[in-house]
C-alpha positions in Angstrom: 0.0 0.0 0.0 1.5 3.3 -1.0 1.3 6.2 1.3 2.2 9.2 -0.6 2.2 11.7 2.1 4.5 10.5 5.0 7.6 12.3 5.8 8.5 10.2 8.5 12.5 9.4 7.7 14.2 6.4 8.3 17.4 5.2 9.2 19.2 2.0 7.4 22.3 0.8 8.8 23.2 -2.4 6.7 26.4 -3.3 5.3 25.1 -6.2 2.7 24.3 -4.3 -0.2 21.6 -6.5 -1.5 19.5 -6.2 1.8 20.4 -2.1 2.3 18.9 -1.9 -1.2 15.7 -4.5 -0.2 14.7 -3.0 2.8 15.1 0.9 1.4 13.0 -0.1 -1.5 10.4 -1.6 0.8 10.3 1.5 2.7 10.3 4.0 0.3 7.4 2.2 -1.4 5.8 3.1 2.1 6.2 6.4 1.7 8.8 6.6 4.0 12.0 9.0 3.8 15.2 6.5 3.7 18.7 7.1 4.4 20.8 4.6 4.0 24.8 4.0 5.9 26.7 0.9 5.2 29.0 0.8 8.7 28.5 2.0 12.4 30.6 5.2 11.9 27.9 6.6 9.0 25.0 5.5 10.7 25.9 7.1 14.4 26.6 10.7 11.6 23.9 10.6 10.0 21.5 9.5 12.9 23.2 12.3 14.6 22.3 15.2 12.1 19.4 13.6 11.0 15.7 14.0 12.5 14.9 9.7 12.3 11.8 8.4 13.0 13.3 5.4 13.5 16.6 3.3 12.7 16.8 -0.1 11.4 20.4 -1.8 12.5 21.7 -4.8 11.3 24.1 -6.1 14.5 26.4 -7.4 12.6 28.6 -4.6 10.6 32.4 -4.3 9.8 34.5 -3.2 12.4 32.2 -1.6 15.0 29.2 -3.6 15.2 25.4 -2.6 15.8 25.6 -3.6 19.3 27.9 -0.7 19.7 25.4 1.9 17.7 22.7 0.3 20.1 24.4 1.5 23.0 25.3 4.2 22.0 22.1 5.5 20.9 20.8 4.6 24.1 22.9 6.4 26.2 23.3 9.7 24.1 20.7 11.9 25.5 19.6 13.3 21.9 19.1 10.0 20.4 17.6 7.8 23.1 14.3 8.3 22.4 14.4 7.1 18.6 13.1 4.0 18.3 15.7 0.9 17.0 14.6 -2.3 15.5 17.5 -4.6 15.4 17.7 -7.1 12.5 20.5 -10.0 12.0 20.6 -13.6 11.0 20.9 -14.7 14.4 18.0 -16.3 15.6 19.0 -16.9 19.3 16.9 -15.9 21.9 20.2 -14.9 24.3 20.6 -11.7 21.4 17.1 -11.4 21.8 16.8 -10.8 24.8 20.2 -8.5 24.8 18.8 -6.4 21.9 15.1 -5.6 23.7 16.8 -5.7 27.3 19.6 -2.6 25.7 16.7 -0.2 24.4 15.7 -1.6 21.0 12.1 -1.8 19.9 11.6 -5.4 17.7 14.0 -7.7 17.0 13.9 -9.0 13.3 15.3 -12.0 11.8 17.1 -12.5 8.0 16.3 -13.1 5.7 13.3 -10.9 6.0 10.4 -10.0 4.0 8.7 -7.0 2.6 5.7 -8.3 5.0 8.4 -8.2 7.9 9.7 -4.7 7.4 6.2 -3.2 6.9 4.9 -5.0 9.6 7.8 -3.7 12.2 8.0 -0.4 10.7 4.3 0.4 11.0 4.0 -0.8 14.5 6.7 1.6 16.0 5.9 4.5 13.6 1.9 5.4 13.6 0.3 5.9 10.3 
C-alpha cells in the first residue's frame, strides 16, 4: 500500500548491499523518507544530524558492530528516544533478549520479507 504523504525518515544501517537496497526499496514504497549508511561510523553521523523516526540496524557490521550503535544511541541523551529495531541472522533468543533488554524496539530475523519490514516499521511508527 502506498502512502504518498508520510515524511516520516528512516534510518538503514546495513552493510550487505543486496539487503540495504531490499529494505530501502520496501520502505520507500511506504512512503517513508530512507537514508541509508553501510558501517557503524555513517550510521551514528547521520543519525546524529538527521531527525529519524526510527533506525533499522543490522548487529552485525564491519568493524564496529550494531551492538555498539545500540548502546550508543541509548545512552546519548539526543538520540535515546528514537526508536531501533534490530535485524540479523541470528535467531538466538540470548541476542534477543540483549537487543530488547539494551533499548531496541523489535528484534527482526534474516532473511526478511517485505511483509516483515512493513509490519515492524508500521508498528513503531503510527500511520
Amino acid at each position: 500500500m502506498l502512502k504518498k504523504h508520510r515524511k516520516d525518515t528512516i534510518l538503514v544501517i546495513e552493510d550487505e548491499a543486496d539487503v540495504l537496497r531490499f529494505v530501502c526499496r520496501v520502505l520507500a514504497l511506504e512512503g517513508f523518507d530512507v537514508l541509508e549508511a553501510g558501517n557503524s561510523e555513517e550510521g551514528l553521523e547521520l543519525v546524529r544530524r538527521h531527525k529519524c523516526a526510527l533506525v533499522l540496524l543490522d548487529l552485525r557490521l564491519p568493524g564496529k558492530d550494531g551492538w555498539l550503535v545500540l548502546e550508543r544511541m541509548k545512552s546519548e541523551t539526543s538520540l535515546q528516544g528514537i526508536p531501533v529495531i534490530v535485524f540479523t541472522a541470528s535467531a538466538g533468543t540470548q541476542q534477543r533478549a540483549r537487543a530488547l533488554s539494551m533499548g531496541a524496539v523489535d528484534y527482526l530475523v534474516k532473511p526478511l520479507s517485505a511483509a516483515d519490514i512493513r509490519d515492524s516499521v508500521t508498528s513503531v511508527v503510527k500511520l
